[in-house]
C-alpha positions in Angstrom: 0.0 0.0 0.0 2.9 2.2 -0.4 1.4 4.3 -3.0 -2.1 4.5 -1.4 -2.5 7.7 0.6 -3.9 5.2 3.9 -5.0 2.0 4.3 -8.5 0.9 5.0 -10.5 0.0 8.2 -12.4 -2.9 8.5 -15.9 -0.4 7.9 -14.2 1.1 4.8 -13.0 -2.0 3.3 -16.5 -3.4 3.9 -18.0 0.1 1.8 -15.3 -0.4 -0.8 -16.2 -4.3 -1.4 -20.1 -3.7 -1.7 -19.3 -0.3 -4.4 -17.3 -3.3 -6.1 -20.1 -5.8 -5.8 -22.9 -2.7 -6.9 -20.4 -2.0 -10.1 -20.5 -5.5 -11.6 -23.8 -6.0 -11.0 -24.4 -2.8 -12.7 -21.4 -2.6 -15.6 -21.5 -6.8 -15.5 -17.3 -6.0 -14.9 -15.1 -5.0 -12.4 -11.8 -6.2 -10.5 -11.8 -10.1 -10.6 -9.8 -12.2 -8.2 -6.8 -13.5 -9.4 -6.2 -17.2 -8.9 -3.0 -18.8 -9.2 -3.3 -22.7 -9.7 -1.4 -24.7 -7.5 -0.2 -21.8 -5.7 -3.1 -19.8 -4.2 -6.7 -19.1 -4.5 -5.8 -15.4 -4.1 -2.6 -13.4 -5.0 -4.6 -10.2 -5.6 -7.5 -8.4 -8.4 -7.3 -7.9 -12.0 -10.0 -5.7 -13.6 -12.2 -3.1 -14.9 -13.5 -0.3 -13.5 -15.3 2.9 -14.6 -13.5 6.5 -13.3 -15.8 7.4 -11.2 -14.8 10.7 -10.0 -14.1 13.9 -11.7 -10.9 13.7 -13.9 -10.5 15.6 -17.3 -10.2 12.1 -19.2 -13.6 10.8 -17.9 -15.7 8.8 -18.3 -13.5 6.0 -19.2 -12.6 2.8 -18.4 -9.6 2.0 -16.3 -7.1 -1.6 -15.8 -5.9 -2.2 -12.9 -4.5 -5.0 -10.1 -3.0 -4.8 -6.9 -1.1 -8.5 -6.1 0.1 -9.6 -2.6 3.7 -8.9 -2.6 5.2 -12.8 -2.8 3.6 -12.8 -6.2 5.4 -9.6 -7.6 7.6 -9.9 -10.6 6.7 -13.4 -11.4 4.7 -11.6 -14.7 0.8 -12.5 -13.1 0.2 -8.7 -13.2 0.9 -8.8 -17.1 -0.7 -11.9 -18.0 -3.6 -11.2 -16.5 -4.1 -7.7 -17.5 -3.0 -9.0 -20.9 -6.5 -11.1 -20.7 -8.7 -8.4 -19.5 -7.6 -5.8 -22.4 -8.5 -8.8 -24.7 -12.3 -9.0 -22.8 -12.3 -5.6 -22.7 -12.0 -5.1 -26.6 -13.3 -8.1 -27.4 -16.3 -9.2 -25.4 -17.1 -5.5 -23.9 -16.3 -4.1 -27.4 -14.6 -0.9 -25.6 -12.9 1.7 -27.3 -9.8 2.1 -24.9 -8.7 1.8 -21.4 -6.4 4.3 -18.9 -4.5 2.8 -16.4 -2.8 5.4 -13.5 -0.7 5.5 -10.4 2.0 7.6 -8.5 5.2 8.5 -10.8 7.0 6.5 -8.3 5.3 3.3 -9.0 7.6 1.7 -11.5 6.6 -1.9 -11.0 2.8 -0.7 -12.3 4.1 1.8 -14.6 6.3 -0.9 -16.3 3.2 -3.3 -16.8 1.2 -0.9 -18.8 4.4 -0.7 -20.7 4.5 -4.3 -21.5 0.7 -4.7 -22.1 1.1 -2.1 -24.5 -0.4 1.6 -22.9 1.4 4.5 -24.0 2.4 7.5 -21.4 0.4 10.4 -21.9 2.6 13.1 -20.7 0.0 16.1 -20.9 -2.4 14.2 -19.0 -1.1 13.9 -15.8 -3.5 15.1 -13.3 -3.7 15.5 -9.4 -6.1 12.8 -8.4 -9.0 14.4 -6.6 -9.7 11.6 -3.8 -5.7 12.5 -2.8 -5.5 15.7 -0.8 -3.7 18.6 -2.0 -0.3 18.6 -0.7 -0.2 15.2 -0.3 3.2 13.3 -1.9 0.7 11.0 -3.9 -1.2 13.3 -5.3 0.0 13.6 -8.9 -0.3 10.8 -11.1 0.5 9.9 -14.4 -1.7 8.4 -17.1 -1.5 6.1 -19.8 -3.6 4.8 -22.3 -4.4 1.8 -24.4 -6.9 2.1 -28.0 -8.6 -1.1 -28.9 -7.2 -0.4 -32.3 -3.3 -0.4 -31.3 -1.2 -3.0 -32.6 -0.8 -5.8 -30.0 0.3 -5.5 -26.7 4.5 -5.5 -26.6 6.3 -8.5 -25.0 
């Protein structure tokens, strides 16, 4: 949780699963669990989710995944965003996706590289649900178009 301005108590955790719940039964997507075989039901989410919140690049649909950290750098982040970009454009028929976090998050940053987003430098923003003056605030964006050539290895 290093690049998320607090963590969660057990009443805000609770809130955050049942907006979750509420967005797939309402978008039929959302963050799915990610499953390991053989080495864990759960390492962490991969998934879609709508911006929700007032950013200049909204609405749109964001990728995203937050893994437990004994299955980082093993490439499940990738592969599994690799297969929701492919529902996304596929089965959704969506026209892009944005995926964002904190300048200093190099591990995220470098798997929206390899699935294929593109750094949009003049749309960095200061995330609204971060306070101002807060080190987190600013993040950077990237983007993926269904029509791109497919995602780089």
């Amino acid at each position: 949780m290093r690049y998320f301005p607090t963590t969660l108590d057990r009443a805000q955790s609770d809130a955050v699963a049942e907006r979750l719940q509420r967005h797939f039964d309402t978008h039929g997507y959302g963050p799915w669990a990610l499953e390991i075989p053989g080495v864990t039901p759960f390492a962490g989410f991969v998934g879609l989710m709508r911006v929700g919140y007032d950013v200049p690049f909204a609405p749109a649909v964001e990728i995203g995944w937050r893994l437990a950290r004994p299955f980082w750098g093993a490439g499940y982040a990738t592969e599994a965003a690799r297969s929701v970009t492919q529902f996304a454009f596929g089965a959704l028929g969506l026209p892009g996706l944005v995926s964002f976090t904190v300048p200093a998050n190099a591990r995220s940053r470098a798997v929206m590289t390899r699935i294929g987003m593109q750094h949009c430098v003049g749309e960095d923003f200061m995330h609204p649900l971060v306070p101002p003056g807060h080190r987190l605030r600013r993040h950077v964006l990237y983007r993926l178009a269904a029509s791109a050539t497919g995602p780089s290895e």
